[in-house]
N, C-alpha and C positions, 0 to 999 in steps of 0.2 A: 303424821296423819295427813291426808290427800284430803285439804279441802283448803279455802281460798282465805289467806291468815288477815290483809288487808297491808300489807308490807311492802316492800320490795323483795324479798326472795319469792313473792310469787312469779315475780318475770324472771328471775334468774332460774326457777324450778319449770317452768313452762315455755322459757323459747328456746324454739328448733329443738336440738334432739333433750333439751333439760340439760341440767346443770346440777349434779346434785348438791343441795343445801339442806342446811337447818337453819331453826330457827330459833331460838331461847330468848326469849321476855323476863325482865325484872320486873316483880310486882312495883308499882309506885301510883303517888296521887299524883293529882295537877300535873298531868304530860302538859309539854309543847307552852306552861306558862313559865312568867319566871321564877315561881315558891316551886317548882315541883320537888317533890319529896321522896327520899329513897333509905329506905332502913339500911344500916351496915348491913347484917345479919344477911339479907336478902342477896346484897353485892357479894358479901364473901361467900354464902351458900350456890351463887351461880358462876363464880370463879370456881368452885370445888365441882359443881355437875360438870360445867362443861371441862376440867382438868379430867375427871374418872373416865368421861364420856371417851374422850380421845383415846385415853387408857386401850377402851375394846375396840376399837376402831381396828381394822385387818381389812387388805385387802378384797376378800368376800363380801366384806357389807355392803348389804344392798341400802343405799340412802335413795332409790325409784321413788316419786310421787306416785308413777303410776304402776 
């Protein structure tokens, strides 16, 4: 989705001619302290998206912001 995620694959999707990227978030609490928290379930279900993801990945895909 084309819009500004607050990351850094925003500069890597937006300088010079773009870069195509993704971007995949694991739900968790308390980012950036030192309790932050992260359900297995979550880890292992975004090791599986992004495994399938890659799966349909071909040539043709368009990953454009714009």
């Amino acid at each position: 989705m084309s819009r500004s995620t607050g990351t850094d694959t925003d500069s890597f999707a937006y300088s010079h001619e773009g870069c195509p990227s993704v971007l995949i978030s694991i739900p968790l609490r308390y980012m950036h302290t030192t309790v932050e928290m992260l359900h297995v379930d979550d880890i292992n279900a975004t090791i599986r998206l992004m495994y399938e993801t890659l799966l349909t990945l071909s040539p043709k895909t368009n990953l454009s912001y714009l």
